[in-house]
C-alpha positions as CSV (number, residue, x, y, z in Angstrom):
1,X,5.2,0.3,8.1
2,X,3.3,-2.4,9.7
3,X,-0.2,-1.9,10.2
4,X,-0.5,-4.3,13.4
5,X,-3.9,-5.7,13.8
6,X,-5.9,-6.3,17.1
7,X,-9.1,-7.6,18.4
8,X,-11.6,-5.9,17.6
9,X,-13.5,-4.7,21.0
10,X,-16.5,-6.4,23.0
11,X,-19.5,-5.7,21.4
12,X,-18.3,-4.8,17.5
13,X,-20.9,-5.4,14.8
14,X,-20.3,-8.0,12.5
15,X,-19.6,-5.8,9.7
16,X,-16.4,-4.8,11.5
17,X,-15.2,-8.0,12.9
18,X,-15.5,-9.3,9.3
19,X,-12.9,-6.5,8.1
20,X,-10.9,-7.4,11.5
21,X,-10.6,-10.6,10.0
22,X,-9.4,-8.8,6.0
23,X,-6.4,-8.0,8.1
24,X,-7.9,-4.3,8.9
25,X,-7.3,-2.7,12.2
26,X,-5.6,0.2,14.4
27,X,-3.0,2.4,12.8
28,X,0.1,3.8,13.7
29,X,-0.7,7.4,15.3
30,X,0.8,9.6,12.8
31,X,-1.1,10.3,9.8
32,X,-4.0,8.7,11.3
33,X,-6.7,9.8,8.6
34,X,-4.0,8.9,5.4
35,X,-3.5,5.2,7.1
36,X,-7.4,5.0,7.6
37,X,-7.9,5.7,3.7
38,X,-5.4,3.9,2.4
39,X,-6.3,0.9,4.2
40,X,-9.9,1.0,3.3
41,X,-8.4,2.3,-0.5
42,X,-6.9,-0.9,-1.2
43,X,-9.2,-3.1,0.7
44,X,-11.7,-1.3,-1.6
45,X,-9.4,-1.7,-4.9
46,X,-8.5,-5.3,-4.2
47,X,-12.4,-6.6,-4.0
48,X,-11.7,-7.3,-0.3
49,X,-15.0,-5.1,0.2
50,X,-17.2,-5.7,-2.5
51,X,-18.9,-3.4,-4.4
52,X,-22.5,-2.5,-2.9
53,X,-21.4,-3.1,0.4
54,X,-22.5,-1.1,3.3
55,X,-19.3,-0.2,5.0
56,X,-19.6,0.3,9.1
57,X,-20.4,3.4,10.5
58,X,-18.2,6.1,11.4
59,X,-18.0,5.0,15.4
60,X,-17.4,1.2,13.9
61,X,-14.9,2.6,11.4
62,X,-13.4,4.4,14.7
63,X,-13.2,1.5,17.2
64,X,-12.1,-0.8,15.0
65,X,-9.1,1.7,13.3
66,X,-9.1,3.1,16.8
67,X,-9.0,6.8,16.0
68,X,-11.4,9.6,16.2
69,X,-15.1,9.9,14.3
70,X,-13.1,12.9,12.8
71,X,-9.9,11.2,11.4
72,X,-13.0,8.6,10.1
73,X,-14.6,11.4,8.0
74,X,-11.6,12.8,6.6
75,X,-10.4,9.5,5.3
76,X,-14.0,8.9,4.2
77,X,-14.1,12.4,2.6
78,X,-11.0,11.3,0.3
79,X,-12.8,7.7,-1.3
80,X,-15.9,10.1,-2.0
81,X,-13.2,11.8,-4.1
82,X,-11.9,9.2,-5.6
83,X,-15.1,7.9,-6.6
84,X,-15.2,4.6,-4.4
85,X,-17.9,5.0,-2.5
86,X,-21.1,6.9,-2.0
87,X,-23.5,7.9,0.8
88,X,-26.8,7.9,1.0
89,X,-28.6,10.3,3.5
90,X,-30.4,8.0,6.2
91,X,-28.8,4.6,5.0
92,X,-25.2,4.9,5.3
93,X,-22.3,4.6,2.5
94,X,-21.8,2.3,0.1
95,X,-18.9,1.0,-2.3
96,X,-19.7,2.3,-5.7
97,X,-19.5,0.6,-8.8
98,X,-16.5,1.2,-10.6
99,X,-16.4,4.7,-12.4
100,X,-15.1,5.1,-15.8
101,X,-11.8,6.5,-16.6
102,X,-12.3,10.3,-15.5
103,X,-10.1,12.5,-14.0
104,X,-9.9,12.4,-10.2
105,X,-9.6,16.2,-10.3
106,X,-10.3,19.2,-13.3
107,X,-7.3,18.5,-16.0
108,X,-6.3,15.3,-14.7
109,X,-6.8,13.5,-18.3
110,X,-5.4,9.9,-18.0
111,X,-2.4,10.5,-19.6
112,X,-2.0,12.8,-17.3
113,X,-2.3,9.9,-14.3
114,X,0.1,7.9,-16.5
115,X,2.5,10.0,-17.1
116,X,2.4,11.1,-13.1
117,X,3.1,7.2,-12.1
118,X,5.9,6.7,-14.6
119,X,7.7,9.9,-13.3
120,X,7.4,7.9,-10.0
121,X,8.9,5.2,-11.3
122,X,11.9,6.9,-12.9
123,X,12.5,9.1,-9.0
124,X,12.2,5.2,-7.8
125,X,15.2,3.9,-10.6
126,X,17.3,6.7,-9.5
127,X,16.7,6.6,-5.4
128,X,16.2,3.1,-4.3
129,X,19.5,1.0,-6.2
130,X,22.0,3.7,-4.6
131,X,19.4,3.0,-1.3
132,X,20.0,-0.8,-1.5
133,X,23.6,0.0,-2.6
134,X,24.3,1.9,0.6
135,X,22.3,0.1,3.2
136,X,23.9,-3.4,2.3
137,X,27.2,-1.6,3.7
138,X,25.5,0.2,6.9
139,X,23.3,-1.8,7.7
140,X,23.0,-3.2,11.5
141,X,20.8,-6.3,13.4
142,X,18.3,-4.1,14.3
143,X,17.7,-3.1,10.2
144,X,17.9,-6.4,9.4
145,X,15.6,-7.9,11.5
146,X,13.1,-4.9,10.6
147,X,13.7,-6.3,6.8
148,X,13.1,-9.7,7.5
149,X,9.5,-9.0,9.8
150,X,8.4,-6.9,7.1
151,X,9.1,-9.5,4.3
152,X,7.6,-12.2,6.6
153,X,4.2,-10.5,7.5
154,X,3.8,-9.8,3.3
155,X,4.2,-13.2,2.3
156,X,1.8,-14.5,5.0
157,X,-0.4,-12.0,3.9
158,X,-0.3,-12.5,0.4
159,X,-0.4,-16.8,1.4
160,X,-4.0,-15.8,3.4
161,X,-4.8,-13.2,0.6
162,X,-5.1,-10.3,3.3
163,X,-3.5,-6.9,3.0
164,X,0.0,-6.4,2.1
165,X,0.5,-2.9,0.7
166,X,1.9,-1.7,3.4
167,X,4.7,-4.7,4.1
168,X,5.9,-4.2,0.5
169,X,6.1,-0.8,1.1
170,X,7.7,-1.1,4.5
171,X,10.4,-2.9,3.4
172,X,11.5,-0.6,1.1
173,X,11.0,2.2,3.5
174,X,13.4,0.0,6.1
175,X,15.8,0.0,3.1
176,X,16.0,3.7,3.2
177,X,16.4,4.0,7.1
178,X,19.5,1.2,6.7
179,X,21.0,4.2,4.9
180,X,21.7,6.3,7.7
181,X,20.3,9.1,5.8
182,X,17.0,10.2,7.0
183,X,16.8,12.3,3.6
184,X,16.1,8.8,1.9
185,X,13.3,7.7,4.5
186,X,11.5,11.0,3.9
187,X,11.5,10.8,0.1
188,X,10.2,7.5,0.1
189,X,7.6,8.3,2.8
190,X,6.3,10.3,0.0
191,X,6.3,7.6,-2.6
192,X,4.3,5.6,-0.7
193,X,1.5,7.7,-1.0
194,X,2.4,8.7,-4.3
195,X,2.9,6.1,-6.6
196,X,1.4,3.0,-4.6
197,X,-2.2,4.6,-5.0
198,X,-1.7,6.3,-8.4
199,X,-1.2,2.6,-10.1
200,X,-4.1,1.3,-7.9
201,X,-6.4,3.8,-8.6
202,X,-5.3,3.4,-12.7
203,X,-5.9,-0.3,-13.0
204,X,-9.0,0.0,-10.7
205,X,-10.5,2.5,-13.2
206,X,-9.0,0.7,-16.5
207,X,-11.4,-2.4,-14.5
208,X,-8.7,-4.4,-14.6
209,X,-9.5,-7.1,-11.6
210,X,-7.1,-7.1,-8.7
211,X,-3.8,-8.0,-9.2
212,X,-2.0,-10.8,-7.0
213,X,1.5,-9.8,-6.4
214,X,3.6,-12.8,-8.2
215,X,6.2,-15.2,-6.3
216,X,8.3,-13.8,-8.7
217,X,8.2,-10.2,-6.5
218,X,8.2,-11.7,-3.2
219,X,11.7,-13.7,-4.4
220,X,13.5,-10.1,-5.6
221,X,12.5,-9.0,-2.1
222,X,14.4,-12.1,-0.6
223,X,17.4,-12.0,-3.1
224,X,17.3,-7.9,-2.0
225,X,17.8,-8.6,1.2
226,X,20.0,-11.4,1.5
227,X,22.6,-9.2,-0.8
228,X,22.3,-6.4,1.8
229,X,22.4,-9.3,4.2
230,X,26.2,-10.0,2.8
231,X,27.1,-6.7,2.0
232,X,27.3,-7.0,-1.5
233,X,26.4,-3.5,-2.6
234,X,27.0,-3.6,-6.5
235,X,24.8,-6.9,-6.0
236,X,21.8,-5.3,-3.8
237,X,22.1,-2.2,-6.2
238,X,21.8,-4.3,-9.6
239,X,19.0,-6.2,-7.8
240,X,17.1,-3.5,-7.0
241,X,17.0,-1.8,-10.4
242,X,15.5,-4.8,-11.5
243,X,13.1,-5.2,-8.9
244,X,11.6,-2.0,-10.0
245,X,12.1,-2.5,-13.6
246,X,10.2,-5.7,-13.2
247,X,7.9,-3.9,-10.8
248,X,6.6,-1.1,-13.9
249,X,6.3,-4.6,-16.6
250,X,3.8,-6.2,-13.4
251,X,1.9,-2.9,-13.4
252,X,1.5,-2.5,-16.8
253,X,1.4,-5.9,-18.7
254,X,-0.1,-8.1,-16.4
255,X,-3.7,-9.5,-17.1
256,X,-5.9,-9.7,-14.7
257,X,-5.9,-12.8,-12.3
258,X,-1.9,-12.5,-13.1
């Protein structure tokens, strides 16, 4: 899951070697245009590019994610959805100001989007314990080490402030491979997409102001892996139910600047 950066090329405009420097850059190559808008999704969400903000153009957007003007306008297609930017014929697009709490699509009322992340949640409760619970006795080097780059790049990310979405997520994801069971890493392939930008997408339209992942999630990740480290599997499964238990209070009673 690791969204590796790289210079951005000779030449770049400013606008792009700024957003180089957020901790944006070249994707993996599958799902090129979902990893394009999710990046600039959160980067959007999490203030990192500020409302009224020009964003590059599409050949910037393309050398700097290193994909096609295409996969650029697809991905740039979806935050029109969503309401996150705009763009003005002539001038370019902009990050919008933040929209009230309508529905993304016809019917979508917010309880709607609430109940939609909470029956993510409850697939979560059921999948990732017996996930923890099995990797912590399969479990080889090579999925360890994956575990412990993935919870090194998010806490230097979250030290720096940059972009970590996609490390939390990762390490879950390695969780699910650990298993042996590729039935696992497909289900939560979906999640990621699923409930990561459903809860974003929520508090950025309930205007609550970004919210800084706590130590206190970062340390379940640690404790997580150690006990898979061991191979205590009642221990990583306990540990991971409340992970995400503590995970749905964060979402949902944290205040902003929390």
């Amino acid at each position: 899951m690791s969204n590796t950066s790289k210079p951005a090329r000779a030449g770049a405009s400013s606008d792009i070697l700024n957003l180089a420097a957020a901790g944006l850059g070249p994707v993996r190559p599958e799902r090129f245009a979902e990893r394009v808008y999710e990046t600039l999704f959160h980067a959007i969400v999490e203030g990192r590019i500020t409302v009224g903000s020009k964003l590059p153009s599409e050949n910037d957007l393309a050398t700097l994610f290193e994909v096609s003007r295409p996969v650029v306008r697809q991905a740039l297609d979806r935050l029109r959805e969503d309401q996150l930017v705009e763009s003005l014929r002539g001038s370019g697009t902009y990050v919008k100001e933040k929209p009230g709490l309508a529905p993304a699509q016809p019917g979508a009322e917010p309880e709607t989007r609430i109940g939609h992340i909470m029956n993510g949640l409850e697939l979560r409760l059921v999948i990732e314990p017996e996930c923890a619970a099995m990797a912590a006795l399969r479990r080889n080097r090579q999925d360890l080490d994956r575990m412990e780059r993935l919870l090194e790049g998010f806490e230097a990310a979250n030290r720096v402030g940059g972009i970590a979405h996609h490390y939390d997520f990762g390490f879950h994801e390695a969780i699910a491979t650990a298993t042996g069971n590729l039935r696992f890493v497909q289900v939560m392939k979906t999640l990621e997409y699923d409930v990561s930008h459903a809860v974003n997408m929520l508090r950025h339209l309930m205007h609550i102001a970004p919210w800084k992942r706590s130590q206190d999630a970062m340390d379940e990740h640690r404790q997580i892996f150690e006990l898979i480290r061991v191979q205590d599997a009642e221990g990583a499964r306990r540990a991971m139910r409340g992970h995400i238990e503590n995970a749905r209070t964060r979402m949902f009673n944290s205040r902003p600047g929390l």
